[in-house]
C-alpha positions as CSV (number, residue, x, y, z in Angstrom):
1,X,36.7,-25.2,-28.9
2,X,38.2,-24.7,-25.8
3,X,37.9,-21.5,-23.5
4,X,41.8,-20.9,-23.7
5,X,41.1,-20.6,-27.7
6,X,43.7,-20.1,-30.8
7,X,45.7,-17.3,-30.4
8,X,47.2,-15.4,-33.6
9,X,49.6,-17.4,-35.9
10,X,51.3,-16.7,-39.8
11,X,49.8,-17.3,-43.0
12,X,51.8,-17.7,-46.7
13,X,49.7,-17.7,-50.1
14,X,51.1,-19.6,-53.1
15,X,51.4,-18.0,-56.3
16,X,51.7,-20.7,-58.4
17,X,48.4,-19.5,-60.7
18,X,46.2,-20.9,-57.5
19,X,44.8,-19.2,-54.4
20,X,46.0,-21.3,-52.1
21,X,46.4,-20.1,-48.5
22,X,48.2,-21.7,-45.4
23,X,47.3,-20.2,-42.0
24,X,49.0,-21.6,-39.0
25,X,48.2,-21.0,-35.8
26,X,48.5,-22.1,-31.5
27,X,45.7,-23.8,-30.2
28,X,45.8,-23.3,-26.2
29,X,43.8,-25.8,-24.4
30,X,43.3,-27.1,-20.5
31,X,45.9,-29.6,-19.4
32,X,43.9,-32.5,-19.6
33,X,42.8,-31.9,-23.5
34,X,43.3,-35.1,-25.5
35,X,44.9,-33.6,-28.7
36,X,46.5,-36.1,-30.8
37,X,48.9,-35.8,-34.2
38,X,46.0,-35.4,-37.3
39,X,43.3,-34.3,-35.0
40,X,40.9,-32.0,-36.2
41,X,39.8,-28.6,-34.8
42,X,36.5,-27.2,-35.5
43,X,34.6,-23.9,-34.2
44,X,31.6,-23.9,-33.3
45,X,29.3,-23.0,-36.8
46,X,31.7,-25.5,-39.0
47,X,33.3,-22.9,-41.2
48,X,36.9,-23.2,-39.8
49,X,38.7,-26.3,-40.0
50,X,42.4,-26.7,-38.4
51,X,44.1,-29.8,-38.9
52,X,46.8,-30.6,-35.3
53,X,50.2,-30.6,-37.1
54,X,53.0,-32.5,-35.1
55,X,53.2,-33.9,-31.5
56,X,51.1,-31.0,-28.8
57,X,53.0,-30.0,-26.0
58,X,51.9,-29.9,-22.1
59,X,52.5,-27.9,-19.8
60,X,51.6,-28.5,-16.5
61,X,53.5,-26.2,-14.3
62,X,53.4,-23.1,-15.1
63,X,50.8,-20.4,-14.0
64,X,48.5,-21.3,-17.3
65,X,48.9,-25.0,-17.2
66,X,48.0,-25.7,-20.6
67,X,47.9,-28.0,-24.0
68,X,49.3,-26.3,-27.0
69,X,49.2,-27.7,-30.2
70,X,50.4,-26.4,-33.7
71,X,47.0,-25.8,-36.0
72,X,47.5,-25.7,-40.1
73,X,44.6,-24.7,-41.9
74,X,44.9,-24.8,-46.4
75,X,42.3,-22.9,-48.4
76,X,41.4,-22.4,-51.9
């Protein structure tokens, strides 16, 4: 993971007799990250897996130049 880290996101459950859950989050890396579409994000012990969803944005000047990139995780 990166130092930045994955800040605080939304999560929806479906109720269609399943216990599915779908967190999303925004992973926050150093500009210089390679994050591609369908990457795969995973801490450190293995127990949370975040799958990149869509195209990450840079940016590079602002006071936090960063990599951001749109994490989806389904459970259950």
């Amino acid at each position: 993971m990166s130092p930045y880290g994955v800040t605080v996101g939304s999560s929806s459950e479906t109720h269609d007799a399943s216990n599915t859950v779908t967190t999303r989050r925004v992973f926050a890396a150093p500009l210089g990250t390679d994050v591609r579409p369908a990457d795969r994000i995973v801490n450190e012990d293995g127990t949370e897996k975040w799958e990149v969803v869509g195209r990450p944005l840079i940016f590079p000047l602002t006071s936090l130049a960063r990599v951001e990139a749109t994490l989806k995780e389904v459970t259950g």
